[in-house]
N, C-alpha and C positions, 0 to 999 in steps of 0.2 A: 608500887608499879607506876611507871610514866604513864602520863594520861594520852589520848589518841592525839597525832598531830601536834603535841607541846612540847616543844625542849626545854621547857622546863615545867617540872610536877607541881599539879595546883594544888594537889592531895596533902602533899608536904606544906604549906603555905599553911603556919599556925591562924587555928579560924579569929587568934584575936586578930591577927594582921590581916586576913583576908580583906575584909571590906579596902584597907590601905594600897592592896596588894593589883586589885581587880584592874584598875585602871592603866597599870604599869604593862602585865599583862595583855589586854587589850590592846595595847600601843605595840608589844612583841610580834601581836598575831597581827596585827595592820601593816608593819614593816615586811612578816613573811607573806603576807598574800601578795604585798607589791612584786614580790622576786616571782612567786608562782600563785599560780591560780588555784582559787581555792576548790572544797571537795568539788561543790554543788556544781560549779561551773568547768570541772574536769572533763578533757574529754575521753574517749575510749581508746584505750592502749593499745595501737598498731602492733600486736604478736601476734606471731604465727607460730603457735607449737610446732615444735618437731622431734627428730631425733637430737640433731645440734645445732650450733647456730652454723654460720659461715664457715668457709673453709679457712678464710685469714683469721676469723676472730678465733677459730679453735686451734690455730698455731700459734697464735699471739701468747694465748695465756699457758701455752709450754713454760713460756720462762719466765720469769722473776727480774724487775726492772734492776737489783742488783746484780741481775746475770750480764746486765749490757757489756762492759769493758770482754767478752771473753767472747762476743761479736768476731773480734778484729784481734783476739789471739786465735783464733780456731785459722781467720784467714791469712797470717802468717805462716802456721804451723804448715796450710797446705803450699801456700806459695813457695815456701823455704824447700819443702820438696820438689813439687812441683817443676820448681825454675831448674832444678841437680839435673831431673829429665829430658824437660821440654822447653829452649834456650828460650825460642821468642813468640812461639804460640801463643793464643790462649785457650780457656779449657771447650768454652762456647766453639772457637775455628774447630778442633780437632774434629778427624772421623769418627765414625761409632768404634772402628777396629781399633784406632789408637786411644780412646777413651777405652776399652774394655782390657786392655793390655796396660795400662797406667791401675784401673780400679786393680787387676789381677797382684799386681805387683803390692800395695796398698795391703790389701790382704794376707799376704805374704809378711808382711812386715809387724802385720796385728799379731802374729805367732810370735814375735822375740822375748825372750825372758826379759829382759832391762823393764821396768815399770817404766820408767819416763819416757823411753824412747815409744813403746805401747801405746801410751797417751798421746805422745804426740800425732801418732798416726791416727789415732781413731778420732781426736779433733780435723785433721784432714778429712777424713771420710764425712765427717756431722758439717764440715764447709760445702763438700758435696752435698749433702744431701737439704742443705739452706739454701741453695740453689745459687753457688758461687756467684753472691750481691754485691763484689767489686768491680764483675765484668756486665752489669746489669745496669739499666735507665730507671728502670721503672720496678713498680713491687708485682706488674704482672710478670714482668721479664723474670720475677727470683721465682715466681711461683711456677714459670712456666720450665725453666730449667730445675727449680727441684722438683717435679714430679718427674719430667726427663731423667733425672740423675737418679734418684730412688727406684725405678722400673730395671733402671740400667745395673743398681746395687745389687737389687732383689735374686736379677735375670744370676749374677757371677754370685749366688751363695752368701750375701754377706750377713742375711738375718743369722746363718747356721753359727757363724764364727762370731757372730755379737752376743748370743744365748752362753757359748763357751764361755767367753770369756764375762760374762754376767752372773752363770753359778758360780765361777774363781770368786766374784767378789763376794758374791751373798756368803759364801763359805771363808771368807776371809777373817778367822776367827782374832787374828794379832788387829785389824782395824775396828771389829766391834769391842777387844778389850780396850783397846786406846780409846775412842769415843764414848766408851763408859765411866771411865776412870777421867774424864775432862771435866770438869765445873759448865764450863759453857762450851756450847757446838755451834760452828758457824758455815758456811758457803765451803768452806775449803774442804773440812773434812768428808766431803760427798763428789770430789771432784771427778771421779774416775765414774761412778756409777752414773750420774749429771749427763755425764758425755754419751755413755752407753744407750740409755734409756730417752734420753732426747733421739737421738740415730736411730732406737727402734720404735719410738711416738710417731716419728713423719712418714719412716716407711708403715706402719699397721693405716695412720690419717690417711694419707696421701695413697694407696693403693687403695682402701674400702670406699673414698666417694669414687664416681662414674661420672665421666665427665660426657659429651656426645662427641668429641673427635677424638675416641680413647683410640689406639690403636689396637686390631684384632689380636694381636700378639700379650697386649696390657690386659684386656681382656679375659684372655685364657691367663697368663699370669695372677690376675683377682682371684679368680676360683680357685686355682692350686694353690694359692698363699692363705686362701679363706677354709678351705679343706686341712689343711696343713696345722695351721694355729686351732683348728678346734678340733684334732686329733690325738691322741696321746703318744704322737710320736717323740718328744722332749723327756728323757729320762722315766720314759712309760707314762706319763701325763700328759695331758694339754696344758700347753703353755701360761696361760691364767691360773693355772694352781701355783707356778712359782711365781706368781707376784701374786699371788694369794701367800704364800707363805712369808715373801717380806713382809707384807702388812701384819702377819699376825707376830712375825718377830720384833719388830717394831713396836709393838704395843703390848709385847711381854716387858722391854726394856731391855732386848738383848742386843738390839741393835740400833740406836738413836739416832744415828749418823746419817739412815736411809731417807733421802729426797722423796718424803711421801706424796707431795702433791702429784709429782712425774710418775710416779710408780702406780697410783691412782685415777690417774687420766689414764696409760697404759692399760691397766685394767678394763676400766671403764669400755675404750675404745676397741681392746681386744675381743671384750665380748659379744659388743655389740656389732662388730663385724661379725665374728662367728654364728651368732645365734642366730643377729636381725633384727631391723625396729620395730616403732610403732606398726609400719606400712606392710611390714614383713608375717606379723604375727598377725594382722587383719587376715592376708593371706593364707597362713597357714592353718587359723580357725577355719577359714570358709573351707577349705581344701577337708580340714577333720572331719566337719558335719558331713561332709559328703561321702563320706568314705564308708560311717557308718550311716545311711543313709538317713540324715536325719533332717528335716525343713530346715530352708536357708535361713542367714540371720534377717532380720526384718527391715534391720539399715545398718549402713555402713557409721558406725560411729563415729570413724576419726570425722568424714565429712560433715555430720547431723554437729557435731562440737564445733565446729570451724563456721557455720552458718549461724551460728548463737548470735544475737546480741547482747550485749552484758547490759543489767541493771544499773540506776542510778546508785551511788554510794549515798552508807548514811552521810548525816552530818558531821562535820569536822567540830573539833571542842571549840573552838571558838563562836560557831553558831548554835552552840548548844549553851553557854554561856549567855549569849544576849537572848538565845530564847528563855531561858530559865528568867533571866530579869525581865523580859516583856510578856510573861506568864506571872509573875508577882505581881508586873505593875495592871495587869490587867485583872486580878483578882482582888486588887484594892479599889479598881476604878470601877469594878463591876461594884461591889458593894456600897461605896459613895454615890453610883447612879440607883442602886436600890431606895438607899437614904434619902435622895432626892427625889426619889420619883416618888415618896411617899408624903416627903414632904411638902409638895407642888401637887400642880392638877391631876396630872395622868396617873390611874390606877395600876400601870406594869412600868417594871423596870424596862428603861432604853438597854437595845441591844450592845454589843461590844464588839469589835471586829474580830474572827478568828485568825489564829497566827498559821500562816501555810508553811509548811513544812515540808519540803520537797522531795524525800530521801526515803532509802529501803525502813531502815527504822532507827530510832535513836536512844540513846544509852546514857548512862551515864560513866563514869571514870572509876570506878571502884575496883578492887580487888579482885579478880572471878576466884580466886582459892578461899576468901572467907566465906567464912559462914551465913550469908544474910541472902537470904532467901523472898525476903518479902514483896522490894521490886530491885532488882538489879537491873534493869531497863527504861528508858521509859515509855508511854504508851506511843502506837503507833499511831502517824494521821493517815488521811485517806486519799492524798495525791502521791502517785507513784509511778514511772518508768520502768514495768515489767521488761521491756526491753524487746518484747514479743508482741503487739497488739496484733492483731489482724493477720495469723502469719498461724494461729492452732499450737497445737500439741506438738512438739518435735520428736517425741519420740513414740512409738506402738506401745501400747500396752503388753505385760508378760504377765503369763500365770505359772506356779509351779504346782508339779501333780499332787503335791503334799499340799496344797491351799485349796485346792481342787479337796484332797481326802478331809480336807479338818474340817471345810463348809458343810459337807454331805454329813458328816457327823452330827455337828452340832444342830442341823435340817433334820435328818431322824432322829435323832435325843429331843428335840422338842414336838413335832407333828407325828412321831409315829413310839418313841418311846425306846427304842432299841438302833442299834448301831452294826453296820455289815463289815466291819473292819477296813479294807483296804478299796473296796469295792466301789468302782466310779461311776459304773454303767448302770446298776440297778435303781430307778428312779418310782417306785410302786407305791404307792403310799402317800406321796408328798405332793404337796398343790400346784397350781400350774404355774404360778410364777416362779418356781427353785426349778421346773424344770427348765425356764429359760432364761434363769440364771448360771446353769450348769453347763447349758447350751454357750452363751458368751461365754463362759470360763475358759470353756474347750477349745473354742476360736479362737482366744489366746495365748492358748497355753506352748510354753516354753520349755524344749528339755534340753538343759546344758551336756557340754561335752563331759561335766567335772557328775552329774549324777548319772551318767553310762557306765563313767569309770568305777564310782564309786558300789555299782550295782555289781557290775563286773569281777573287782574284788571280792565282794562278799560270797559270791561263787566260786570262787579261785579258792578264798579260804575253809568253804564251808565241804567242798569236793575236791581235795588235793591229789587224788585217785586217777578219778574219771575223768577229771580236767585234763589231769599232763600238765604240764609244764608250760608257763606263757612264753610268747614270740615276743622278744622286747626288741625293735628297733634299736642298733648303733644311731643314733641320732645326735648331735653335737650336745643339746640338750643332757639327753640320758648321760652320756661321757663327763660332763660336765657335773651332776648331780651326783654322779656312781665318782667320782674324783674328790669330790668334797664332801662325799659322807663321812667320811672318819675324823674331820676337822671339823664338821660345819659347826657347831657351837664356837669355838673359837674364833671363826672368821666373822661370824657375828657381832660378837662384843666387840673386838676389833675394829670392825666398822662403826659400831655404833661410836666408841669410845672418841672415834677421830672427829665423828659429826659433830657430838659433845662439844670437844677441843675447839671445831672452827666455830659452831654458834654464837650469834652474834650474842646471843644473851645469858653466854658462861662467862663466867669469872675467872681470872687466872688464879690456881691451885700452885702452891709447891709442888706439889707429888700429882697432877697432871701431866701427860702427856707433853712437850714439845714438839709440836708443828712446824715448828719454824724453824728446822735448821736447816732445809735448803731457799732461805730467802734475807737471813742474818748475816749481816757483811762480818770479816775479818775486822775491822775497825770499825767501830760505832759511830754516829754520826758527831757532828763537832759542831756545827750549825745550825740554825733553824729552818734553813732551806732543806737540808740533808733531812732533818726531823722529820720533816712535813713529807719529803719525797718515801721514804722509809715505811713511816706510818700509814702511807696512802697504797704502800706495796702491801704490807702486813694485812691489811683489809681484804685487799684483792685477793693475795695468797689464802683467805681463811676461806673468801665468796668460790675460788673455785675450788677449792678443797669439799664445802657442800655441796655444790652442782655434782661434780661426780661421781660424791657416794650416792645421793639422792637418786644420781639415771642410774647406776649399776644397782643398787637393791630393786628400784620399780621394773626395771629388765629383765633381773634374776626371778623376781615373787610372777612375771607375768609369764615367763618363757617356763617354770617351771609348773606353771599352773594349767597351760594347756597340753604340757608330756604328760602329765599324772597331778591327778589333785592334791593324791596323800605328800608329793613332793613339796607341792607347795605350802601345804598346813605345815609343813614340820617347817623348813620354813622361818615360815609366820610363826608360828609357836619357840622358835627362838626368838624371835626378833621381841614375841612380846615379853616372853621371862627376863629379857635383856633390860624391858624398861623403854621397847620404841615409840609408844604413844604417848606418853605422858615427857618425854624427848621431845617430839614434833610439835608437842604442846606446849614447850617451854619455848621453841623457835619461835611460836607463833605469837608469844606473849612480848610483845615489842611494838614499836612502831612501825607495823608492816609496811606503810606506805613510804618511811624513809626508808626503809631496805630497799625498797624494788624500784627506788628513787637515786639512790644511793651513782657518786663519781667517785668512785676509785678506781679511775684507770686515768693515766695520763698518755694519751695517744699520741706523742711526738713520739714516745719510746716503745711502741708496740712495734712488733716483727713483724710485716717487713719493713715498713716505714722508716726506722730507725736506722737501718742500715744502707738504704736507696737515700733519704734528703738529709742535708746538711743538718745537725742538730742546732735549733735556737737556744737563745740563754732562757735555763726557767727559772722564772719569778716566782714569790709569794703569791700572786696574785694569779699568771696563770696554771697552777698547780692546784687553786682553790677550786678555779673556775671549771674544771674536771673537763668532758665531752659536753654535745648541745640534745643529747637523746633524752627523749621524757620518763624514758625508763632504762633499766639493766636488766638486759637480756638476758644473763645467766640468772641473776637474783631472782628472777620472776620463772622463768625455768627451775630452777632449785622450789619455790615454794608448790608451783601445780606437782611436781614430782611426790612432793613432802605428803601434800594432802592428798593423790591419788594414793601412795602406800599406806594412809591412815586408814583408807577407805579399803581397800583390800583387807586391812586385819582385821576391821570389823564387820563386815558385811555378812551378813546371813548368824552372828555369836550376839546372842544374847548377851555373856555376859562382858565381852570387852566391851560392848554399846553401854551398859552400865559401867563401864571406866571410863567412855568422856562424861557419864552426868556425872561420876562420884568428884572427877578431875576438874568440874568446872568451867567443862571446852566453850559452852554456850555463847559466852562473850568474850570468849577468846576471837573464836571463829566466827564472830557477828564482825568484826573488828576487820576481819581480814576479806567483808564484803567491801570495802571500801576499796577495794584497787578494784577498778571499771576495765573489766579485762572477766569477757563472758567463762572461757573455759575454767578459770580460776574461782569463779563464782558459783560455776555449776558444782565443783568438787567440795565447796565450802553449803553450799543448800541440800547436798549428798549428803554430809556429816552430822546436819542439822537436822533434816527430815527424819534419818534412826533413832534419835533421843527425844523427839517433841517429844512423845506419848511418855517421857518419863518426869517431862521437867513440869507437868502444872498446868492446871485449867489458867491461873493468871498467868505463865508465864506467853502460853496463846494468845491467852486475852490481848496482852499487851504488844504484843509480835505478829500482828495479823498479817502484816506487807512481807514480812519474811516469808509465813506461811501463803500469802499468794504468790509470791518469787517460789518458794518450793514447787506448789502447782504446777505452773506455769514451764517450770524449765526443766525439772527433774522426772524420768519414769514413773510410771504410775504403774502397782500392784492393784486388781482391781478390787483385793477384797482385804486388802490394809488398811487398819483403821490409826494410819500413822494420825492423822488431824483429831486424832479422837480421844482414841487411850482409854477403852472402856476397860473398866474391870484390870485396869492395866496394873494399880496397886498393892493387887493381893497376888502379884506371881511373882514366885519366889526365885532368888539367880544368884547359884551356888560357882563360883567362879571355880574352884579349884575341883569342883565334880566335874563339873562340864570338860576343862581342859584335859582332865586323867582319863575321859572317855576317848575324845579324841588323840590322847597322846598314844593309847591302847591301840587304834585302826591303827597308829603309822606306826609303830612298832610291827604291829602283824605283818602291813605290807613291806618296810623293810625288812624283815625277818625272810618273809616270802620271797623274795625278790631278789635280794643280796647275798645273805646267810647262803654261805655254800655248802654246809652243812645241816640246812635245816630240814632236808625229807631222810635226815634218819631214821628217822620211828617210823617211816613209811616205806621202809627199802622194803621190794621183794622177800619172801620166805619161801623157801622149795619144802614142802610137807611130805613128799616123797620118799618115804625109807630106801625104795631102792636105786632111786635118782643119787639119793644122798651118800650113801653106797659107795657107789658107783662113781664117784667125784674121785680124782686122780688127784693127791693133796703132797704139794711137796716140802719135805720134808728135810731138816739139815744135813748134813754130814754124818757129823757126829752120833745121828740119832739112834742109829742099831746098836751102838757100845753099848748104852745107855735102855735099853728099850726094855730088858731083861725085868731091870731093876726097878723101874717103873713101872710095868706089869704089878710085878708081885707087890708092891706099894700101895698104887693107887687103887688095886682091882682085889686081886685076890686076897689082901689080907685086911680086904674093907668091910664090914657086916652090911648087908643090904637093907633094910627097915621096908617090911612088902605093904608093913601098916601105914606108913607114913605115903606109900607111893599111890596105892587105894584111897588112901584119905584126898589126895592131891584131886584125884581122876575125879 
């Protein structure tokens, strides 16, 4: 494994050679500290979580820097018609009546059988909707005519006849056998769907943000196109189950051809319009509590995260390196001063200066999957930047009524000898400080939407009678869940498989996945400039291939968690037989700080820019030189996502939380405190605080700064003995018990729920002999021919058994 901050492994450096090797070394990291500033003197990463980033940066990374040359075919394709129309206009002069009578026409034209002539038009329409950048100054003037121009799409029907013609392709079974039957796949063979799914990326983009001079008309057009996409009006589904379905056809290998990045952002962005964001689902929680009238929440999380300050990072391996040597040389020179102080006047040894160490804690470079237990860390010192001085607790305390129940228990099992089962209120018997211990519990005690539900259920199942039948909300959510229950395993692995493919820290496989066919030119590169340009796309294309599975699973696990909990455990329960954690954990296993360091992007050719200023010539040198940002926005986006769904699948299971200790996460996710970026640290002291109580009184020992970073920034349970771990080693954690219990609830509630057949056993019975009687039953045609002979068959020439029918009674 690379060591932290080294490009090159000191681990690999045969220990004969090391002593040789040290200085060389040394000289490497002195060179890189001159480009950038090292850990210690880092400063705090200007992000701002959100749903996405900008609106140009999230059109930019639509395409693919090989996509550039087909800029300036889309705006021939339109001009060439165009001009047959409108001699000397241009499209910006025209009225709105003669712009909607050109789009009309346009549409008209998407309907002709010829393929090519089809392409050509709907490259016109994607000129539109780029915000025709040859009649444009500037990249606000493109942005400001494509949203004009997409409103104006939307208004004459063009999403209905884009989806048309988008099943022709996904069903285009002669181009998924040609692209199967090809050795390699490149740009070209995705050209039709490219065109499509770009055209319906900027109208889903560009209609879902809100600008403040929208027009009232744009307005009410959001809501019906946002009502519309997450309805099952598209072939009886909602629209995200057919790009649900390329993905999963894509990653059976029936279809290679499919531009998954586009078809993934699509995804992505369809959702999250539909469902809602971060700021949406804050929303929608506070609105649940209330409904069931339950205490508000205590704080607004997204803001309490957004107020953080992030901690100092550990040390980088280069100061861990000359601390290791001026730890040696001061253990030599303490014992030389022993020797001399003995042998001179003075009876005590002179003191030694301690070495300050200014970081959360520091490490050393080993393995975290081997086996070596003893110290994988090393000890922590005692100056540190919590990040918080003088500023308290950020967050309230929560208590759950099951912490509530197990305290009272173990409170009577010891002072009274006997236990009331469920019982919270009865305090008889016990001394006065449990009762004002029970007291504070209560005043913080927390009851989630997900144990309403989950109480709720249990009464639904246990009384399927008397209940009746639950009211389920049509809710975008619920439609979306009831849509992809008969796939969801599929679409899982699917996803996962892609994340896999773009990780930075997979290998390429033979029999892997291909990612890359909508970003692999027709002619391979010839040059070294082409090389470098290529390989700097390839990056990119993988960087946003994670960003948008990462927000489309954290969206999905989050919007399905607060419809119904069992939704979301199932869920999570694919995602973890898939293999998700110990995935996120291999992402993680890198040099996180160049990931989110990381330039591949070259912004002369980002959209819109590329198409508003003249292009300069690029060089080796400015292609090295990437952007002047301290970070990457997506990449840093992509890893908070990563580790908030890590945190979701574990949170409240025993035993996944025993698959980061068995996994080794410890110093994975010690590694990944080192980007000084608060919300990112809080999710990494989240993941860390679950396992202290597994990993060791040394591993504490040695990790104090972590554990006061945990303190300090993370919630507090008041009667978790996370810092402790008592008695924590003799409890046993049956993973595959635990999961079969809970795969048992979501079975029952989809049973419940969906199964349209499931209150068979509980239909009605009329016991009524003369009710029953008296039932008018109709009968065939044929039936009187026949009725005779039946009779004397089945009746009268049967013996009756009166013993057998007494025996019964």
């Amino acid at each position: 494994m690379q060591a932290d901050e080294m490009e090159v492994p000191i681990n690999n450096i045969n220990n004969s050679n090391r002593q040789k090797s040290l200085p060389k070394v040394k000289e490497l990291f002195k060179n890189q500290r001159k480009d950038s500033e090292g850990s210690m003197e880092s400063p705090t990463l200007e992000f701002e979580y959100g749903d996405t980033d900008s609106l140009t940066a999230e059109l930019s990374e639509l395409y693919s820097y090989t996509e550039e040359p087909e800029f300036g075919l889309n705006r021939d394709c339109f001009e060439e018609d165009f001009r047959s129309q409108v001699k000397e206009n241009k499209w910006i002069d025209l009225g709105l009546s003669e712009q909607r009578a050109y789009v009309m026409r346009l549409l008209d034209m998407l309907e002709v059988t010829n393929r090519d002539k089809r392409l050509k038009v709907a490259r016109a329409v994607l000129y539109l909707a780029q915000g025709v950048f040859d009649e444009c100054d500037t990249e606000v003037d493109v942005l400001h005519w494509s949203r004009h121009n997409v409103f104006l799409l939307y208004d004459m029907g063009t999403f209905t006849a884009l989806l048309e013609l988008l099943s022709m392709e996904i069903d285009n079974n002669q181009a998924c056998s040609s692209a199967v039957r090809k050795p390699a796949i490149s740009l070209a063979d995705s050209t039709e769907l490219r065109v499509l799914l770009s055209i319906m990326y900027l109208m889903v983009e560009t209609i879902r943000v809100e600008t403040e001079d929208d027009r009232p008309e744009w307005r009410t057009a959001r809501e019906t196109f946002k009502t519309d996409l997450g309805s099952p009006l598209y072939n009886g589904e909602p629209f995200s189950l057919m790009l649900f379905t390329m993905v999963n056809k894509f990653c059976s290998m029936n279809a290679p051809h499919f531009p998954m990045k586009k078809v993934l952002l699509l995804l992505w962005k369809t959702i999250l319009f539909t469902l809602g964001g971060f700021e949406d689902l804050q929303e929608m929680k506070v609105r649940g509590r209330e409904r069931l009238s339950l205490p508000p929440l205590p704080e607004d999380s997204i803001k309490v995260v957004r107020s953080m300050r992030a901690a100092s990072p550990p040390a980088s391996a280069m100061e861990l390196i000359e601390q290791q040597q001026q730890q040696k040389r001061g253990r030599r020179s303490r014992r030389t001063a022993y020797v001399d102080s003995l042998e001179g006047d003075s009876p005590f040894p002179r003191k030694q200066p301690l070495v300050k160490q200014d970081s959360l804690d520091t490490y050393n470079e080993r393995d975290p999957f081997k086996n070596d237990d003893a110290r994988d860390e090393e000890e922590d010192s005692d100056d540190v930047d919590s990040g918080i001085e003088g500023e308290g607790l950020p967050w309230a305390p929560k208590v759950r009524e099951k912490d509530i129940e197990h305290f009272l228990e173990t409170s009577r099992n010891k002072f009274i000898g006997f236990t009331l089962g469920n019982d919270t209120e009865t305090l008889v018997g016990l001394p006065r400080p449990i009762h004002e211990s029970v007291k504070t519990l209560k005043q913080h005690k927390y009851i989630s939407l997900a144990e309403v539900q989950i109480k709720k259920e249990d009464v639904l199942q246990q009384c399927p009678m008397t209940m009746g039948e639950e009211d389920v909300e049509d809710t975008p959510t619920e439609i979306m869940y009831l849509g992809m229950l008969p796939n969801l395993s599929q679409y899982v692995i699917a996803l996962l498989k892609l994340l896999l493919a773009a990780a930075p820290t997979s290998k390429a496989k033979t029999d892997s996945i291909n990612i890359l066919a909508d970003v692999l030119p027709e002619e391979m590169p010839i040059t070294v400039l082409q090389s470098m340009k290529l390989g700097i796309d390839v990056n990119r294309h993988k960087e946003i291939i994670v960003k948008a599975i990462s927000a489309l699973l954290l969206l999905l696990l989050k919007h399905f968690k607060l419809n119904h909990i069992y939704q979301f455990e199932y869920v999570s329960q694919h995602l973890v037989f898939a293999n998700c954690i110990p995935l996120i954990l291999k992402f993680f296993n890198q040099n996180i700080m160049s990931y989110i360091s990381a330039k591949n992007s070259i912004c002369v050719l980002d959209f819109p820019h590329c198409v508003v200023h003249e292009m300069p010539e690029l060089t080796a040198e400015s292609l090295e030189a990437g952007d002047s940002n301290q970070f990457c926005w997506r990449n840093l986006f992509s890893c908070i996502n990563l580790l908030r769904i890590l945190n979701k699948l574990t949170k409240w299971k025993h035993s996944r939380t025993m698959m980061l200790v068995v996994f080794k996460s410890a110093p994975i996710l010690k590694r990944a405190l080192k980007v000084k970026q608060a919300m990112m640290q809080l999710y990494v002291l989240k993941l860390l605080k679950i396992q202290t109580k597994y990993l060791g009184r040394q591993w504490r020992k040695s990790n104090m700064k972590t554990m006061s970073a945990i303190y300090q920034k993370v919630r507090h349970r008041l009667n978790d003995d996370w810092a402790y771990g008592n008695d924590i080693d003799a409890r046993p954690w049956d993973f595959q018990a635990e999961e079969c219990a809970l795969r048992e609830s979501i079975e029952k509630f989809n049973s419940r729920r969906y199964d349209k057949n499931q209150n068979g056993d509980f239909a009605p019975v009329d016991n009524c002999l003369q009710s029953v009687l008296g039932q008018r039953v109709e009968l065939p045609e044929d039936f009187h021919f026949s009725y005779e002979m039946w009779l004397e068959r089945e009746v009268f020439s049967q013996p009756i058994q009166w013993e057998e029918l007494l025996q019964a009674q």
